[in-house]
Each structure stands twice: as C-alpha cells, then as structure tokens.
C-alpha positions as CSV (number, residue, x, y, z in Angstrom):
1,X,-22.8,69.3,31.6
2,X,-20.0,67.0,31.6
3,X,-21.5,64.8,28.2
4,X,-19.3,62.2,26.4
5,X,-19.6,62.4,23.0
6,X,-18.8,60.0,20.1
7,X,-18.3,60.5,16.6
8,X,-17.5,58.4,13.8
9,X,-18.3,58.3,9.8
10,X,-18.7,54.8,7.7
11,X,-19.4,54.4,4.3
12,X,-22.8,52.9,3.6
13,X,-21.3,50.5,1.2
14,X,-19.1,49.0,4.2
15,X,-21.8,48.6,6.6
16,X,-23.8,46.7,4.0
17,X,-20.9,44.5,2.7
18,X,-20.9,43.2,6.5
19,X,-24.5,42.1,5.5
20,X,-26.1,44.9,7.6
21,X,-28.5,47.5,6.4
22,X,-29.1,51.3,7.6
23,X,-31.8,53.7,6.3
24,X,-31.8,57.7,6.3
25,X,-34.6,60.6,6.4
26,X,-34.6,63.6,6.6
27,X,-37.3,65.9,8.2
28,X,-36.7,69.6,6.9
29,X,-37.4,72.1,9.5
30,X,-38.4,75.8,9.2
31,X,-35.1,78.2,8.6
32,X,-32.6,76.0,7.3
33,X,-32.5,73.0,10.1
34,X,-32.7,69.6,8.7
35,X,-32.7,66.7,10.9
36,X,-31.7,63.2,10.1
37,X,-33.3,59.7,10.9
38,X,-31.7,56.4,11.1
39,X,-32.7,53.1,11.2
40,X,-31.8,49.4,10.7
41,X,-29.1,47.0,12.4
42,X,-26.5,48.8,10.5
43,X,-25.9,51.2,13.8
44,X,-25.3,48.7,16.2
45,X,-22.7,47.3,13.7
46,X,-21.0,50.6,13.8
C-alpha cells in the first residue's frame, strides 16, 4: 500500500501554553474499540 505514516505525542499542557487549544472524544464502539475525535487549532500547531 506503500502509506507514510507519522506519529508523534504532545502534552496538552504544551500545546495550550503556545496559546492553542485541542479538544478529545471518544465514541465507544461495540467489542472493546474506542475511537478518538480531535478538534481545535491545537493539531495544526503540532
């Protein structure tokens, strides 16, 4: 499939002491799958 893939993990608390902002949900899916939501300007800042 040849895909590129990125992967990364910042703290909440630094993305909003660069004055950006990024909200989470969760959905909870039938046998043990959860999927998460995200939201905000705090991702591009990433």
């Amino acid at each position: 499939m040849n895909l590129g893939v990125r992967v990364g993990m910042i703290s909440i608390t630094d993305i909003r002491a660069s004055n950006c902002d990024i909200q989470v949900a969760y959905w909870q899916a039938p046998n043990h799958i959860r999927y998460a939501l995200f939201t905000s300007g705090g991702l591009e800042w990433a």
